[in-house]
C-alpha positions as a Markdown table, in Angstrom:
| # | Residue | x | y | z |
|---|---|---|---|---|
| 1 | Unk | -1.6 | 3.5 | -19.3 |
| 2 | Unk | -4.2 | 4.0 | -17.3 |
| 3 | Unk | -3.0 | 2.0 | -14.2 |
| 4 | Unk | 0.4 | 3.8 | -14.7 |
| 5 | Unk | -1.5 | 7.1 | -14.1 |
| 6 | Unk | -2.9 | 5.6 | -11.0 |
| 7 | Unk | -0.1 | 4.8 | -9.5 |
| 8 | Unk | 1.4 | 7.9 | -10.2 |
| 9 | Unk | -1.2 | 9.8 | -8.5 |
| 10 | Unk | -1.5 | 7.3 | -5.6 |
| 11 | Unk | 2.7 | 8.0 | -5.0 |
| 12 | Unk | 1.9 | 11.8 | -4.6 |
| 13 | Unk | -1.1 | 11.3 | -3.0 |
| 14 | Unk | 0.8 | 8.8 | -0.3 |
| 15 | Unk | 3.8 | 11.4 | 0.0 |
| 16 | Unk | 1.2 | 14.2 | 0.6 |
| 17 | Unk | -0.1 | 11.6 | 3.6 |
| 18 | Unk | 3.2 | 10.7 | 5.1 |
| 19 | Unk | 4.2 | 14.8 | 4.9 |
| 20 | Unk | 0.9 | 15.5 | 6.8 |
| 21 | Unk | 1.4 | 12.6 | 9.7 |
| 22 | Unk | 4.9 | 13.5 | 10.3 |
| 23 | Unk | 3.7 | 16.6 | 10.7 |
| 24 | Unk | 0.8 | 16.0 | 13.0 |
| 25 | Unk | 2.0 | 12.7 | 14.4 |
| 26 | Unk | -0.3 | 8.9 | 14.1 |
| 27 | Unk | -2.9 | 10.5 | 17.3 |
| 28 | Unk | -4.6 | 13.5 | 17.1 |
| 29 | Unk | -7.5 | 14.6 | 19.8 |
| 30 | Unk | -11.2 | 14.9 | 19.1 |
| 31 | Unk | -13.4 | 17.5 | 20.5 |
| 32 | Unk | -13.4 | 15.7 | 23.9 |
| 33 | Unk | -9.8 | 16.0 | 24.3 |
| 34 | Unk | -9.3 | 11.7 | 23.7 |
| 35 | Unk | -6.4 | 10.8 | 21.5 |
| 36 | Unk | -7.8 | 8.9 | 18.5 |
| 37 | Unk | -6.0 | 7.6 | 15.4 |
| 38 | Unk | -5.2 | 10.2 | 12.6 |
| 39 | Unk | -7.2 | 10.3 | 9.6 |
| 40 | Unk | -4.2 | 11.2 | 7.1 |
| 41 | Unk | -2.6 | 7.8 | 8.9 |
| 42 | Unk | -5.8 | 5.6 | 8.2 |
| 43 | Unk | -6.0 | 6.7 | 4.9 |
| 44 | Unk | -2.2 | 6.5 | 4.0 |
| 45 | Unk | -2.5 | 2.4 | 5.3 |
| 46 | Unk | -5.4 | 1.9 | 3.0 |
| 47 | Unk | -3.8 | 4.1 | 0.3 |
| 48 | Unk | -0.5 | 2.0 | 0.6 |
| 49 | Unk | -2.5 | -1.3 | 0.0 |
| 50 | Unk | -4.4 | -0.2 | -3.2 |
| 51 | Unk | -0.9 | 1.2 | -4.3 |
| 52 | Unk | 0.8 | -2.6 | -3.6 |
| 53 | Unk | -2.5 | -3.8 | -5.6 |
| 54 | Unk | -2.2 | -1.4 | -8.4 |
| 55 | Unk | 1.7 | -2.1 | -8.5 |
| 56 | Unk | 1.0 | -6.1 | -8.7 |
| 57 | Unk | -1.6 | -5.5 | -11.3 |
| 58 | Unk | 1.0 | -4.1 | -13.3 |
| 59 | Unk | 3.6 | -6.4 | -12.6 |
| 60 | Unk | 6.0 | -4.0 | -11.6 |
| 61 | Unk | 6.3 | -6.1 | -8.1 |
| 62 | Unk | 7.7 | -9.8 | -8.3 |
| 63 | Unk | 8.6 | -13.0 | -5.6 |
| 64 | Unk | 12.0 | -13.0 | -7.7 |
| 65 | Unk | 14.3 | -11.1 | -9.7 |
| 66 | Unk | 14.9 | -12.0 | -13.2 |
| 67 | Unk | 17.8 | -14.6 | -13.9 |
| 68 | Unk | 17.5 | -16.0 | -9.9 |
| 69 | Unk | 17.4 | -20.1 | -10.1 |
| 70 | Unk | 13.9 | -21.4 | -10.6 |
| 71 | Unk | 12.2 | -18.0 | -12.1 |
| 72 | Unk | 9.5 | -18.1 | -13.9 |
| 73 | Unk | 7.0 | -16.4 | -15.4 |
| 74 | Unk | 3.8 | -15.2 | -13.4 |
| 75 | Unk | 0.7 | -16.4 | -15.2 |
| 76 | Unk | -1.5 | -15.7 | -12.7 |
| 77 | Unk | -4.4 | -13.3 | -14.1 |
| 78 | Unk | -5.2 | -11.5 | -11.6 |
| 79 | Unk | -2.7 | -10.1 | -8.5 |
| 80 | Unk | -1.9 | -11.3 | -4.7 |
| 81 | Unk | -3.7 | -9.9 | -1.8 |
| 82 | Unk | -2.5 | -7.8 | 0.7 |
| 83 | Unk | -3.1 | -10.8 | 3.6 |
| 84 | Unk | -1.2 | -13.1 | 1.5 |
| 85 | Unk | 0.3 | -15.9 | 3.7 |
| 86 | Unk | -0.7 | -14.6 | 7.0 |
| 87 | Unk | -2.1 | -17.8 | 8.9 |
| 88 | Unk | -4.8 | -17.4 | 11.7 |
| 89 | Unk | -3.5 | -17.5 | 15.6 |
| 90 | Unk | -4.9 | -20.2 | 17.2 |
């Protein structure tokens, strides 16, 4: 239950987020007048990880639908991480 309230609070808080960069747009400038990278954008991308995190801890998120050939259930115990497949450039 408890993760279920997380998640809830982490959807409002990332709607507050995307609300506040639409708004204000992904640059901002500082006190020198440079364009630098919002805070409300920074913290909706590491917001939208935990979310995917919190969501696969709860295994609300799956690689397949039920009843698709070759499901299964997951018995991994823990959840995927957000670089998951993503291979190095060489």
């Amino acid at each position: 239950m408890e993760l279920l309230r997380q998640a809830v609070v982490m959807a409002d808080e990332l709607a507050a987020l995307e609300a506040l960069v639409y708004a204000s747009g992904p640059l901002i400038r500082n006190s020198a007048g440079e364009p630098v990278a919002n805070p409300a954008s920074q913290q909706h991308r590491l917001l939208t990880i935990a979310f995917g995190r919190t969501l696969a801890a709860l295994r609300v998120i799956a690689d397949e639908a039920p009843g698709e050939a070759g499901s299964r259930l997951q018995h991994r115990s823990g959840f995927r991480g957000a670089y998951t497949g993503l291979k190095a450039v060489e």
